[in-house]
PDB file of N, CA, C and O in Angstrom:
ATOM      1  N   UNK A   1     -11.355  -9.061  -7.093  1.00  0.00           N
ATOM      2  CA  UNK A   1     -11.273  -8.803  -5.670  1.00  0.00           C
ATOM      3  C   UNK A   1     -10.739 -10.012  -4.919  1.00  0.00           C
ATOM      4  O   UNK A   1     -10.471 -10.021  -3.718  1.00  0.00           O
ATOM      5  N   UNK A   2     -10.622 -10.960  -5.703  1.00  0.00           N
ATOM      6  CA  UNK A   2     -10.116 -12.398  -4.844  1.00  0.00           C
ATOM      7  C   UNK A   2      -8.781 -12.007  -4.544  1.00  0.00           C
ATOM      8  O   UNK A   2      -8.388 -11.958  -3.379  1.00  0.00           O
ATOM      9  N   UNK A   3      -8.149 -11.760  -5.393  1.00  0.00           N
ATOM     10  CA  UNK A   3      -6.745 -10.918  -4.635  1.00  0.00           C
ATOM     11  C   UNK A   3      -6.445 -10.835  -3.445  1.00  0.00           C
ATOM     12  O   UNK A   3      -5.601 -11.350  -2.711  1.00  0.00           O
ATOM     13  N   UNK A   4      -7.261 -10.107  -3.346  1.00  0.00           N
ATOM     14  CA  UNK A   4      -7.136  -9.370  -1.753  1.00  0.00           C
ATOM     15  C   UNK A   4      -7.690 -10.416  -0.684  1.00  0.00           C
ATOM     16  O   UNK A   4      -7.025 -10.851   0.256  1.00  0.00           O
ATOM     17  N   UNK A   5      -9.431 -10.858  -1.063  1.00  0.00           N
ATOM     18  CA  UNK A   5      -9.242 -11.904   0.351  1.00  0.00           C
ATOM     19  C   UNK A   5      -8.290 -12.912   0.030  1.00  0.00           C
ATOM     20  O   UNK A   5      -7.770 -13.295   1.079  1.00  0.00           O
ATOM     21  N   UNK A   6      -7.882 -13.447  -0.860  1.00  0.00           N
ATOM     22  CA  UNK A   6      -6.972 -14.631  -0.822  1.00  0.00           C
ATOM     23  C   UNK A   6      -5.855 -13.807   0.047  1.00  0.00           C
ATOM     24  O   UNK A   6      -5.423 -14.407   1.031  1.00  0.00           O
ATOM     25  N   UNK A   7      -5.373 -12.575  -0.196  1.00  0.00           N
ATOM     26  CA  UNK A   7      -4.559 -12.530   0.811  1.00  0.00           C
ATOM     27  C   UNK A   7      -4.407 -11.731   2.029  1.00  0.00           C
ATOM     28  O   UNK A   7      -3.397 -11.208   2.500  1.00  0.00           O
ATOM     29  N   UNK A   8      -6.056 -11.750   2.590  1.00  0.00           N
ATOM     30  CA  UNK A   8      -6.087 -10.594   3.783  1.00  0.00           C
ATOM     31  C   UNK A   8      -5.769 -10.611   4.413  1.00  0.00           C
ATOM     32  O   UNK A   8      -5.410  -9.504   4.814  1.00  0.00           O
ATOM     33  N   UNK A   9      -5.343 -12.330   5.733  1.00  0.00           N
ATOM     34  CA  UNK A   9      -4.277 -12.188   6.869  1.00  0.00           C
ATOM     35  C   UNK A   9      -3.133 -11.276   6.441  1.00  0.00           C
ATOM     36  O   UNK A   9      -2.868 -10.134   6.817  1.00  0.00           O
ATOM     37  N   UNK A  10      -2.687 -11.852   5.799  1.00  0.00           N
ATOM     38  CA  UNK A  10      -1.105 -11.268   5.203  1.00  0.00           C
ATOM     39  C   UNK A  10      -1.366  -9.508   4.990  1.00  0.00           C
ATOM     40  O   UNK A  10      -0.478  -8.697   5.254  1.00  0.00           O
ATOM     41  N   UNK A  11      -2.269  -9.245   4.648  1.00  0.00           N
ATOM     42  CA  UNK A  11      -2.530  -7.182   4.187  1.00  0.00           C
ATOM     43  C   UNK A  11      -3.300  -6.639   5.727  1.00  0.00           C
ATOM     44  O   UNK A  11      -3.570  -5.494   6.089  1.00  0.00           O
ATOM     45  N   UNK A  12      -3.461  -7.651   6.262  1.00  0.00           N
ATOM     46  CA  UNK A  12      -3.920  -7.088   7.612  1.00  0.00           C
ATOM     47  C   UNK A  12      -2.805  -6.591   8.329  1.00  0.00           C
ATOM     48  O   UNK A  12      -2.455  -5.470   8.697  1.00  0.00           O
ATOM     49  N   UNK A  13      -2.144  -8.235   8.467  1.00  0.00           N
ATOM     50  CA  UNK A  13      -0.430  -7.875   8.929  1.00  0.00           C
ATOM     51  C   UNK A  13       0.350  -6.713   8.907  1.00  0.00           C
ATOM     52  O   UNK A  13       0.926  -6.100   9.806  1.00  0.00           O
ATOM     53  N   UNK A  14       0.251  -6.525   7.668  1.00  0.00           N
ATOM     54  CA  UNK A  14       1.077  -5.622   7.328  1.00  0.00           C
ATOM     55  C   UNK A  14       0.587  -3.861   7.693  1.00  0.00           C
ATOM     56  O   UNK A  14       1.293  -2.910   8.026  1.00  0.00           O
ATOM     57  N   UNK A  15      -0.778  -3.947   7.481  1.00  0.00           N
ATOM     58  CA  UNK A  15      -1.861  -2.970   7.637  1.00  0.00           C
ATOM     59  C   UNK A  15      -1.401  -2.485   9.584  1.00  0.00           C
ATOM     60  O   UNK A  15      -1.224  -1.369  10.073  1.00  0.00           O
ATOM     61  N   UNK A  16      -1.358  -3.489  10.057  1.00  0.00           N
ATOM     62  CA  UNK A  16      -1.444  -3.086  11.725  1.00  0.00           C
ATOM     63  C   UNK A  16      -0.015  -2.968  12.054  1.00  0.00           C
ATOM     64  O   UNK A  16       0.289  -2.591  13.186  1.00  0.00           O
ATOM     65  N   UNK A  17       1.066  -3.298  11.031  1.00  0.00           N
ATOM     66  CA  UNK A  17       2.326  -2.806  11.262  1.00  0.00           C
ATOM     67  C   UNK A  17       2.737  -1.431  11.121  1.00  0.00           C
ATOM     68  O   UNK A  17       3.572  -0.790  11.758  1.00  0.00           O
ATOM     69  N   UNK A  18       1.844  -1.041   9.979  1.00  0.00           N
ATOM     70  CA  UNK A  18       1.616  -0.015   9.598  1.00  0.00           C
ATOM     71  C   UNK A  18       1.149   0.999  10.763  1.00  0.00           C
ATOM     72  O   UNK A  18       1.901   1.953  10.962  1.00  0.00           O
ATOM     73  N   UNK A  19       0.439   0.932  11.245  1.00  0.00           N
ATOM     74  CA  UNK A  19      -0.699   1.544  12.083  1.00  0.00           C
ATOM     75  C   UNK A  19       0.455   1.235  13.495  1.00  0.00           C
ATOM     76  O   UNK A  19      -0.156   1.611  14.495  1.00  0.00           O
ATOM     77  N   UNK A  20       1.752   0.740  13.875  1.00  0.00           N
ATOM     78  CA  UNK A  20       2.272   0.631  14.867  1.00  0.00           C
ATOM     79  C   UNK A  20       3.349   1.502  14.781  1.00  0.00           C
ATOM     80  O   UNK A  20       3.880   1.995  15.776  1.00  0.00           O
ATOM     81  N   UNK A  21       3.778   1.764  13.360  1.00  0.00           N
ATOM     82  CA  UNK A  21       4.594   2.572  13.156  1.00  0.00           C
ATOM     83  C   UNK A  21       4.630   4.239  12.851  1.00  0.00           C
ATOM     84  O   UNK A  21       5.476   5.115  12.671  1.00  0.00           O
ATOM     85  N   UNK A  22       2.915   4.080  12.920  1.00  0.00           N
ATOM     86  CA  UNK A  22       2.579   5.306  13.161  1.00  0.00           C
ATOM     87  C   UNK A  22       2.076   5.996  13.934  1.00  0.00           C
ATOM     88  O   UNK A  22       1.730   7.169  13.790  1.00  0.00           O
ATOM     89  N   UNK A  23       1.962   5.113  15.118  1.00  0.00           N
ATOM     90  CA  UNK A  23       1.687   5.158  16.767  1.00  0.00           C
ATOM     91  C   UNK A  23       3.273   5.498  17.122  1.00  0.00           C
ATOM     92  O   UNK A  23       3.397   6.604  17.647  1.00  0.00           O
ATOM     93  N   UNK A  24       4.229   4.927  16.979  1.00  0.00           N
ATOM     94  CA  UNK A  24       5.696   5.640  17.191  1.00  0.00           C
ATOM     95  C   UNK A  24       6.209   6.583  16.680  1.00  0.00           C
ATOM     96  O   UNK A  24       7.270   7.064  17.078  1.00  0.00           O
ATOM     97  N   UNK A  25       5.646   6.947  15.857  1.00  0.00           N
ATOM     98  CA  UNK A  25       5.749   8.502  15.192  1.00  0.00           C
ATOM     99  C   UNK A  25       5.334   9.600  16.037  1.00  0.00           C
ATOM    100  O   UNK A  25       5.726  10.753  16.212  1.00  0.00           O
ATOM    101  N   UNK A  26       4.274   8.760  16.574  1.00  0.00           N
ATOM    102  CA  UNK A  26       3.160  10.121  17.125  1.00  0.00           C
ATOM    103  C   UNK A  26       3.956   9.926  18.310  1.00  0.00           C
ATOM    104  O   UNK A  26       4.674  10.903  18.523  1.00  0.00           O
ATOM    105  N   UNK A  27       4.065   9.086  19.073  1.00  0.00           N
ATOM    106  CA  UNK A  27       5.178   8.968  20.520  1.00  0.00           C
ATOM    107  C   UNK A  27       5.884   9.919  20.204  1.00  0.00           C
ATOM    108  O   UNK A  27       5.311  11.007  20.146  1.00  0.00           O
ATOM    109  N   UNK A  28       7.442   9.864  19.870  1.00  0.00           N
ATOM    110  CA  UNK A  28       8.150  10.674  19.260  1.00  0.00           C
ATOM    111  C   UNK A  28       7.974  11.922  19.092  1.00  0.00           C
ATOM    112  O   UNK A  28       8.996  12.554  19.360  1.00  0.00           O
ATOM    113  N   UNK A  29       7.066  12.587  18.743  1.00  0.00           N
ATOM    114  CA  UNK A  29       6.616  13.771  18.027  1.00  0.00           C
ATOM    115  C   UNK A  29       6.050  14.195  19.727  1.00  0.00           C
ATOM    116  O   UNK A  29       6.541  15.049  20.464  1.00  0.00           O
ATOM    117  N   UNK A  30       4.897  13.299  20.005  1.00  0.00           N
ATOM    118  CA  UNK A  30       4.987  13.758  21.502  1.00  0.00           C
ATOM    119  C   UNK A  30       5.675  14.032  22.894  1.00  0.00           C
ATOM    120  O   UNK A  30       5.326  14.687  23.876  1.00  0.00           O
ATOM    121  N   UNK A  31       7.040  13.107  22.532  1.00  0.00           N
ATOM    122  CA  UNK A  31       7.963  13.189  23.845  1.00  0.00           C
ATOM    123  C   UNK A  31       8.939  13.577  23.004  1.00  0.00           C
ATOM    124  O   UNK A  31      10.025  13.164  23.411  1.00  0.00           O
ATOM    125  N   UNK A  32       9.035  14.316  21.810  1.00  0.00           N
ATOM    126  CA  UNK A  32      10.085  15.076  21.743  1.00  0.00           C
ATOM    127  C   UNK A  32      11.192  14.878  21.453  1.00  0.00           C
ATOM    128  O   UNK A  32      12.158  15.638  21.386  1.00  0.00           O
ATOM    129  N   UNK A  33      11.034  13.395  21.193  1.00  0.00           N
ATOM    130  CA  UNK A  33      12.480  13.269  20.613  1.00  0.00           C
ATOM    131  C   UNK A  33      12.841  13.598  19.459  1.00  0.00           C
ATOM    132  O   UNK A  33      12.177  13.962  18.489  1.00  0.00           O
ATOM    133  N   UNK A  34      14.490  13.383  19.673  1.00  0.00           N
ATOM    134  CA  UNK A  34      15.411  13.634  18.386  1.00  0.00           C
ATOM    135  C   UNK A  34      14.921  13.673  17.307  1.00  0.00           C
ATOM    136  O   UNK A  34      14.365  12.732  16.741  1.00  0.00           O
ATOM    137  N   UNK A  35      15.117  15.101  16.771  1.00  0.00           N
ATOM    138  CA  UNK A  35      14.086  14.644  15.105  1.00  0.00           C
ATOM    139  C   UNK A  35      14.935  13.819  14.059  1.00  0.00           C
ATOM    140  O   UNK A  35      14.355  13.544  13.008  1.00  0.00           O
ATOM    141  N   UNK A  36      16.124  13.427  14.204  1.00  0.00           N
ATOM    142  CA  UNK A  36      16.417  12.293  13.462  1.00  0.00           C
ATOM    143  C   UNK A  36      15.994  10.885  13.755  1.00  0.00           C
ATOM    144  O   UNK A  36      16.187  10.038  12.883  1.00  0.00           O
ATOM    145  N   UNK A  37      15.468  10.566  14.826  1.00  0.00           N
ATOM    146  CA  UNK A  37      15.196   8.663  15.034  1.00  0.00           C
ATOM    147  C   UNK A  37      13.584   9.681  14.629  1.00  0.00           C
ATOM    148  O   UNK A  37      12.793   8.780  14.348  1.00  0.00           O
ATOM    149  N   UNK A  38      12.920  10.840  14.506  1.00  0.00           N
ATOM    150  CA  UNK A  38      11.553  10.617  14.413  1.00  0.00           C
ATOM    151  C   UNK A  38      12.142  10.560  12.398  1.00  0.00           C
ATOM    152  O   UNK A  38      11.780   9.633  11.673  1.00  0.00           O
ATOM    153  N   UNK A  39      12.713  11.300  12.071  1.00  0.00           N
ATOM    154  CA  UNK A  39      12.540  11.241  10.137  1.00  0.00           C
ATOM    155  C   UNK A  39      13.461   9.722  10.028  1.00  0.00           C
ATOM    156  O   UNK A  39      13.938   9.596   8.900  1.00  0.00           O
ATOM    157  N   UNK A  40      13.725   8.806  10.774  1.00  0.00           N
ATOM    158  CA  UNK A  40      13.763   7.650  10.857  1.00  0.00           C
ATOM    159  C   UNK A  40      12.560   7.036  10.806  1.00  0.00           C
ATOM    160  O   UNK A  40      12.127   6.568   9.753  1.00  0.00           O
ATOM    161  N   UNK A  41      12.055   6.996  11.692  1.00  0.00           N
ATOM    162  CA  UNK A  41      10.271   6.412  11.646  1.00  0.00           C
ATOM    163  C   UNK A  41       9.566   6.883  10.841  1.00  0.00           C
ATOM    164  O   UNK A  41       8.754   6.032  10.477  1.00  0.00           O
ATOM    165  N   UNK A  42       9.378   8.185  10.150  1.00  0.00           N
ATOM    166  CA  UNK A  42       8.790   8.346   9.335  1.00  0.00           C
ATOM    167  C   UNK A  42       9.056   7.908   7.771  1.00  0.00           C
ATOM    168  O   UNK A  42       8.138   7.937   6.952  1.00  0.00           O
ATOM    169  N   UNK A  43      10.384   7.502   7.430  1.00  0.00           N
ATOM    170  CA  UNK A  43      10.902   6.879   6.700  1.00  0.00           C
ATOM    171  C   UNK A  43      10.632   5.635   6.659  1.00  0.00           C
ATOM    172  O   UNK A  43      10.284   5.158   5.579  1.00  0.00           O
ATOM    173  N   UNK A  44      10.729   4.785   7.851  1.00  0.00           N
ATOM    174  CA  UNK A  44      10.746   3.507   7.726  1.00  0.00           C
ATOM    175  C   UNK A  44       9.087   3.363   7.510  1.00  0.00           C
ATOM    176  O   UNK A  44       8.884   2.608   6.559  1.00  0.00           O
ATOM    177  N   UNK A  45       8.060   3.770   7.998  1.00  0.00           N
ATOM    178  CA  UNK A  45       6.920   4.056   7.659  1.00  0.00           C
ATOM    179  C   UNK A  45       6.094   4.297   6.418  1.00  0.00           C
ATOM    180  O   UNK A  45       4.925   4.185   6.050  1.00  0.00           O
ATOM    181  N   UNK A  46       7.282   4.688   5.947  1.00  0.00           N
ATOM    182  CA  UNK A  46       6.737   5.270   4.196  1.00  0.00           C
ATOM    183  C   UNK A  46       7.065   4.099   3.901  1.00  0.00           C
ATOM    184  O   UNK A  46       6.118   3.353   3.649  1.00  0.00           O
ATOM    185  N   UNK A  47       8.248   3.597   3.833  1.00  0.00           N
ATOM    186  CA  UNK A  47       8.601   2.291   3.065  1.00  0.00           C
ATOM    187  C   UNK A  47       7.466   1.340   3.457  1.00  0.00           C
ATOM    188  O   UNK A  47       6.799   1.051   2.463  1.00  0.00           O
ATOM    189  N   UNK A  48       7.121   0.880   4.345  1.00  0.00           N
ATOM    190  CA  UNK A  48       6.308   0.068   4.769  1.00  0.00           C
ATOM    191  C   UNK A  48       4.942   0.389   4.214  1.00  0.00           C
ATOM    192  O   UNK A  48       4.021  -0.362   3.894  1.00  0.00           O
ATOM    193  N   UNK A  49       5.017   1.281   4.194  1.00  0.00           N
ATOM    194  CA  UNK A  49       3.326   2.018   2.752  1.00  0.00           C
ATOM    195  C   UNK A  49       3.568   1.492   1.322  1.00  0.00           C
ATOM    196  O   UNK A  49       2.670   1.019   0.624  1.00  0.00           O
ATOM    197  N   UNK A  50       4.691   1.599   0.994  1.00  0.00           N
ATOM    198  CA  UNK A  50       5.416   1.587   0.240  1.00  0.00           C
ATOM    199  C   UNK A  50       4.798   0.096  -0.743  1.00  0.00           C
ATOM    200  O   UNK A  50       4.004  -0.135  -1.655  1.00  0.00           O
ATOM    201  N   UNK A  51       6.284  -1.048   0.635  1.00  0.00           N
ATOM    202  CA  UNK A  51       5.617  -2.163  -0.088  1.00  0.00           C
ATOM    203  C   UNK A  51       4.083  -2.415  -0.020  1.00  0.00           C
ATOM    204  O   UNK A  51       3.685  -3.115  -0.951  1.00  0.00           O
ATOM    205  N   UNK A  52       3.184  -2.036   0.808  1.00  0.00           N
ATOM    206  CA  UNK A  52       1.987  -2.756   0.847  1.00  0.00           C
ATOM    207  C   UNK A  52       0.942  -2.083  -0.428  1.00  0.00           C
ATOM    208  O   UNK A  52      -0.034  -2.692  -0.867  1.00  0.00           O
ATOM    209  N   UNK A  53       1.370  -0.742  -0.890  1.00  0.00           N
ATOM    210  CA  UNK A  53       1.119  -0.391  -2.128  1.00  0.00           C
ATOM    211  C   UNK A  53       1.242  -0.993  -3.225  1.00  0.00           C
ATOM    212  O   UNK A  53       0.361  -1.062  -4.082  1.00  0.00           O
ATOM    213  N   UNK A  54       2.915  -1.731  -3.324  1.00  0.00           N
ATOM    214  CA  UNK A  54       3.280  -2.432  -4.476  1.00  0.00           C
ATOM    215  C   UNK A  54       2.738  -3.960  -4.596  1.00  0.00           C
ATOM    216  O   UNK A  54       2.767  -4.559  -5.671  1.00  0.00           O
ATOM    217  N   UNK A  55       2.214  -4.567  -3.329  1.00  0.00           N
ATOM    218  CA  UNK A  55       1.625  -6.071  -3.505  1.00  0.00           C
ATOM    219  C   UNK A  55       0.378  -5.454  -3.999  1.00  0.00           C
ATOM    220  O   UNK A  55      -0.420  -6.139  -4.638  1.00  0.00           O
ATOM    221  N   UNK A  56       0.204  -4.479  -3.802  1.00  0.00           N
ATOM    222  CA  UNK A  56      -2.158  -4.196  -3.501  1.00  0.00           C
ATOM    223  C   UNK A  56      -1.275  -4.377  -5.644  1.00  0.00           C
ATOM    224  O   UNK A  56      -1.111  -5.428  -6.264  1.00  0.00           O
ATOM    225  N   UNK A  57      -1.031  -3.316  -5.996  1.00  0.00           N
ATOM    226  CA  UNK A  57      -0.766  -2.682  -7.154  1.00  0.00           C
ATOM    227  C   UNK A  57       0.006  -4.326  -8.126  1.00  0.00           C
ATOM    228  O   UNK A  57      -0.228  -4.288  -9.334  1.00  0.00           O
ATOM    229  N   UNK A  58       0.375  -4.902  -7.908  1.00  0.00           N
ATOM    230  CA  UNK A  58       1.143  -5.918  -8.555  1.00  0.00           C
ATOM    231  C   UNK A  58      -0.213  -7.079  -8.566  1.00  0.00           C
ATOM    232  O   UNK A  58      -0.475  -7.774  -9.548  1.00  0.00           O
ATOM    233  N   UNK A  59      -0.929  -7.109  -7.358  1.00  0.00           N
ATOM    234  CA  UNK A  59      -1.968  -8.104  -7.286  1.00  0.00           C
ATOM    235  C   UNK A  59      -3.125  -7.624  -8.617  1.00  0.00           C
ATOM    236  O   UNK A  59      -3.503  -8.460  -9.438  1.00  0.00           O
ATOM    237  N   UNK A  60      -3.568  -6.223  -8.653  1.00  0.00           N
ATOM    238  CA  UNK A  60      -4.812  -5.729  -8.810  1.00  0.00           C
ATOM    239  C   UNK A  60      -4.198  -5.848 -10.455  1.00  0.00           C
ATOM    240  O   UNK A  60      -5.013  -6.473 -11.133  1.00  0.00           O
ATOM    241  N   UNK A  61      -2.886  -5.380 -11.328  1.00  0.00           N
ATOM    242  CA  UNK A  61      -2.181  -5.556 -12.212  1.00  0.00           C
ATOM    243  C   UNK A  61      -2.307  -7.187 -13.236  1.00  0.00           C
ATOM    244  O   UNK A  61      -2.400  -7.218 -14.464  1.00  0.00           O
ATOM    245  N   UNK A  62      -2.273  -8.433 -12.288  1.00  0.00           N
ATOM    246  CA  UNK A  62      -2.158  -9.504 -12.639  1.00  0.00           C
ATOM    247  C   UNK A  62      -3.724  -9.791 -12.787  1.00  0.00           C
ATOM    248  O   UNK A  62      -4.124 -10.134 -13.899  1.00  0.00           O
ATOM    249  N   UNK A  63      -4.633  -9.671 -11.731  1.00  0.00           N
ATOM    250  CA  UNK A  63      -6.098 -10.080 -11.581  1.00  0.00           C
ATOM    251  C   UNK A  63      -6.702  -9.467 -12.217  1.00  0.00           C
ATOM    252  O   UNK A  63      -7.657 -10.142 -12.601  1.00  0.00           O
ATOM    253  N   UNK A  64      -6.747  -7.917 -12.831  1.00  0.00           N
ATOM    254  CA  UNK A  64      -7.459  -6.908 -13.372  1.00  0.00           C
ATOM    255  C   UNK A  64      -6.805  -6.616 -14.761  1.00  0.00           C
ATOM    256  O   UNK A  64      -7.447  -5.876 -15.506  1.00  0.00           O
ATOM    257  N   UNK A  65      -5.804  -7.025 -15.131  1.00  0.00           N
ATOM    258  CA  UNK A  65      -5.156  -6.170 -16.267  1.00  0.00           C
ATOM    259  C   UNK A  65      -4.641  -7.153 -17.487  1.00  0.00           C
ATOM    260  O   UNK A  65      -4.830  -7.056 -18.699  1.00  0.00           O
ATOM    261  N   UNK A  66      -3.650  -8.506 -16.428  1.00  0.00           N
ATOM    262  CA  UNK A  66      -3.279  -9.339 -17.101  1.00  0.00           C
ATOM    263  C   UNK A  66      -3.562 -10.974 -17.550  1.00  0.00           C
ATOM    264  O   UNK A  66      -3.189 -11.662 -18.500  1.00  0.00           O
ATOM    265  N   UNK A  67      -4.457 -11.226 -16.301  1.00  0.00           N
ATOM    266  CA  UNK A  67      -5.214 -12.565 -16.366  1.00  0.00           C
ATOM    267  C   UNK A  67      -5.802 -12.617 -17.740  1.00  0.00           C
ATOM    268  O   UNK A  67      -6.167 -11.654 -18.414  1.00  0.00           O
ATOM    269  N   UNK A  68      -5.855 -14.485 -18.204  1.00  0.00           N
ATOM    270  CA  UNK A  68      -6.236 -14.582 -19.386  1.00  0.00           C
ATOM    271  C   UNK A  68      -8.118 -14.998 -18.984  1.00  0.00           C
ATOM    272  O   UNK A  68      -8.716 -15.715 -18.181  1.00  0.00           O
ATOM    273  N   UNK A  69      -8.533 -13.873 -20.301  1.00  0.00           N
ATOM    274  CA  UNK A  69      -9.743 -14.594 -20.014  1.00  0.00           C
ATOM    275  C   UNK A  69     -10.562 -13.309 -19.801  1.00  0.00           C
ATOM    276  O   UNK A  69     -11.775 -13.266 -20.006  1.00  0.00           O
ATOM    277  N   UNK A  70      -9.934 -12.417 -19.440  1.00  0.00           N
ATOM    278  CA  UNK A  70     -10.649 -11.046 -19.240  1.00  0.00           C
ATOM    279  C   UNK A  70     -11.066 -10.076 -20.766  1.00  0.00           C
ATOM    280  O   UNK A  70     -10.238 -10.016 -21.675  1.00  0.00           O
ATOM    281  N   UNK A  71     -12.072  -9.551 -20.848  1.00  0.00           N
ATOM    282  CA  UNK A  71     -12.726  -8.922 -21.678  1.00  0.00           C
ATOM    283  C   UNK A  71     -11.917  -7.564 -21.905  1.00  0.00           C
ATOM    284  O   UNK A  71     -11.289  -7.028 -20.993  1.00  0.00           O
ATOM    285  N   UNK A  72     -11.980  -7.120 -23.038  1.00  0.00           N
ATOM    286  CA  UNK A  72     -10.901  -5.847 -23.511  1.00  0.00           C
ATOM    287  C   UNK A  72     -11.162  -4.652 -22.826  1.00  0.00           C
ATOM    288  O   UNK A  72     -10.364  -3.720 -22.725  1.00  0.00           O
ATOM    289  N   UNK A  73     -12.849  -4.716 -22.127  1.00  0.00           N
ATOM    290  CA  UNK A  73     -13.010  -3.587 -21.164  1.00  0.00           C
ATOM    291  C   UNK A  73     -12.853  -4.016 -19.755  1.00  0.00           C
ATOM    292  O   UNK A  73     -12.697  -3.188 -18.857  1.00  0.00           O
ATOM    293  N   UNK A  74     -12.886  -5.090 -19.576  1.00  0.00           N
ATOM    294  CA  UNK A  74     -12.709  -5.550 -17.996  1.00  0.00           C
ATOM    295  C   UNK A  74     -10.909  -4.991 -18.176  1.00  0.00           C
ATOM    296  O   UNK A  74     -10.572  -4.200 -17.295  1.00  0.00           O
ATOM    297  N   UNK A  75      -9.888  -5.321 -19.144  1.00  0.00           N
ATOM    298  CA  UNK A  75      -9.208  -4.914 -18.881  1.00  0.00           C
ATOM    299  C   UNK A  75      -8.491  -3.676 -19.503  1.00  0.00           C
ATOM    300  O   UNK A  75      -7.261  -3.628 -19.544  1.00  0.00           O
ATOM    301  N   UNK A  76      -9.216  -2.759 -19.945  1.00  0.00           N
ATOM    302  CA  UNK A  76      -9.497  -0.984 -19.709  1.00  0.00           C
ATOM    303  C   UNK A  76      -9.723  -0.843 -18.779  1.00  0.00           C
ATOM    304  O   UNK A  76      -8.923  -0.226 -18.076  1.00  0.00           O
ATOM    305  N   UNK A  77     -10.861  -1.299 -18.271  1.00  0.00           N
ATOM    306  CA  UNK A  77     -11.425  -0.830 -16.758  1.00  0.00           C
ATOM    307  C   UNK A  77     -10.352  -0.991 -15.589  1.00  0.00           C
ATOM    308  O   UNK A  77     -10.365  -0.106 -14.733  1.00  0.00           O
ATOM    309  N   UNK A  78      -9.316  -2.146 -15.445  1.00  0.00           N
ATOM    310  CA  UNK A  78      -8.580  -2.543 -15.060  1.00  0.00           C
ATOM    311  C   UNK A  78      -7.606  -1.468 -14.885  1.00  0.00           C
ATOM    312  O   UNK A  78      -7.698  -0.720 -13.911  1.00  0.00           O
ATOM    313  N   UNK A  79      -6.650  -1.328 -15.785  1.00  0.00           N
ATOM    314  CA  UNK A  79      -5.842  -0.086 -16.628  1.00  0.00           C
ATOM    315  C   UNK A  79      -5.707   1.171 -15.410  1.00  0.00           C
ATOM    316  O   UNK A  79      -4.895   1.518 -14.552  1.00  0.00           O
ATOM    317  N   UNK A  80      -7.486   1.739 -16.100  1.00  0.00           N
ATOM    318  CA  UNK A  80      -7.675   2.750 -15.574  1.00  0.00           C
ATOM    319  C   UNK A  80      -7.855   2.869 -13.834  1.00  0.00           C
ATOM    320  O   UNK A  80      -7.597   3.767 -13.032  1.00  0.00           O
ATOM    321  N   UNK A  81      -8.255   1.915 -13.742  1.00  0.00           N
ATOM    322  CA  UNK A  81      -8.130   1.866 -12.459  1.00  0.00           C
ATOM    323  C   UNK A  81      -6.896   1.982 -11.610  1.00  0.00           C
ATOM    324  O   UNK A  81      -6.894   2.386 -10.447  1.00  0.00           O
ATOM    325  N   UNK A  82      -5.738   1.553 -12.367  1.00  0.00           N
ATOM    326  CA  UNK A  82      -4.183   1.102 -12.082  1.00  0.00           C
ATOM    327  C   UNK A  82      -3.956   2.689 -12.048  1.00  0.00           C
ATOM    328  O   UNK A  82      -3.684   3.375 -11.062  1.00  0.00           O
ATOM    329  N   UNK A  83      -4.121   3.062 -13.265  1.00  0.00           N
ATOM    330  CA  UNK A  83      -3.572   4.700 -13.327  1.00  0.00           C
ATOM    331  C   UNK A  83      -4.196   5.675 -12.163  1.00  0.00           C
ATOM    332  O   UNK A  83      -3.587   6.097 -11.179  1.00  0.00           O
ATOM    333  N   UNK A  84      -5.544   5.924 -12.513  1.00  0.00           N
ATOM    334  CA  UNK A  84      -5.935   6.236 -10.771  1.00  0.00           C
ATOM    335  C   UNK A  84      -5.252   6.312 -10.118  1.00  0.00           C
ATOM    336  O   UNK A  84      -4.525   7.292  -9.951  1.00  0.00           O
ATOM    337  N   UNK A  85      -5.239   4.976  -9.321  1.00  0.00           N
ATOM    338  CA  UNK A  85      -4.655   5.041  -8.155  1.00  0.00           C
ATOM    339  C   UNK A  85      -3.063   5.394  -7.774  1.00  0.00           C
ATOM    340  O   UNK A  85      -2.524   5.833  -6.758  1.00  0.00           O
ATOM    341  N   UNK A  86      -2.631   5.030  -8.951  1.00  0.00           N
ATOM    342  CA  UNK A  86      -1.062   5.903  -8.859  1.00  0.00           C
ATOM    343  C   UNK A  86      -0.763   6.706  -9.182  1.00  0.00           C
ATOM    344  O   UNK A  86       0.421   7.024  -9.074  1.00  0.00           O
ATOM    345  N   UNK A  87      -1.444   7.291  -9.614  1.00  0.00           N
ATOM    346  CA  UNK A  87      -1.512   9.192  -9.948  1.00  0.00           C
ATOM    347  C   UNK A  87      -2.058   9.539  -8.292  1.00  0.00           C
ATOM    348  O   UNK A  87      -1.519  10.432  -7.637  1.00  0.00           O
ATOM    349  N   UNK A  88      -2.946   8.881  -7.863  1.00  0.00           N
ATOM    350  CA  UNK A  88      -3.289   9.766  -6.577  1.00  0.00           C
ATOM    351  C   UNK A  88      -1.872   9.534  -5.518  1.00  0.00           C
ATOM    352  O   UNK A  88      -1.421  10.376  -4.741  1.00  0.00           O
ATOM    353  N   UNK A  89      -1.419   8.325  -5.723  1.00  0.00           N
ATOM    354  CA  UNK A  89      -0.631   7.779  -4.397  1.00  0.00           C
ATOM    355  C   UNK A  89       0.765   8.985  -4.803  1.00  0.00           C
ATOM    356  O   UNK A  89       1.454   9.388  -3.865  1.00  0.00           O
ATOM    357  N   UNK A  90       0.976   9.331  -5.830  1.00  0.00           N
ATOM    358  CA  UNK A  90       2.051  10.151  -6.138  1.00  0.00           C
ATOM    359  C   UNK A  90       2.328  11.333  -5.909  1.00  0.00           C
ATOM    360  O   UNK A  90       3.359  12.006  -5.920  1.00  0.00           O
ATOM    361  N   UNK A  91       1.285  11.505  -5.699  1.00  0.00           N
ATOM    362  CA  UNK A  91       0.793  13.461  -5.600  1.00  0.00           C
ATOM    363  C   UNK A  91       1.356  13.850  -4.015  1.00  0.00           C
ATOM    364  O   UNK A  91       1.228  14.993  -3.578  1.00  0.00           O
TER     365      UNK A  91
END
């Protein structure tokens, strides 16, 4: 879990960028605009899910799966955990 607080300013950041770009979605959707600048925002939105998926997933990968020093079930447990969560994020 050090992962993550070592890097929570930075996943916050990104977290409330997140959360701004989906406040302009909802604008959009409410005043009606052009549905191309809105499947613009919703695009640029995904991407922005996107990367903050691939740091969580690249962090949890190195700390949980590949670090030396970890036990053959700490990193099963690890694994499975990896798969989880990207089987759900895919669906």
């Amino acid at each position: 879990m050090s992962h993550i607080t070592d890097g929570k300013d930075e996943l916050l950041k990104r977290v409330r960028r997140i959360a701004g770009q989906i406040q302009a979605v909802e604008r959009a959707i409410e005043g009606e605009h052009d549905c191309a600048k809105t499947l613009h925002l919703v695009a640029a939105t995904r991407g922005a899910i996107n990367g903050l998926m691939d740091e969580i997933v690249e962090a949890h990968a190195r700390e949980h799966v590949a670090a030396a020093g970890l036990s053959d079930a700490e990193r099963a447990q690890g694994v499975e955990e990896l798969i989880t969560a990207i089987r759900r994020y895919t669906k």
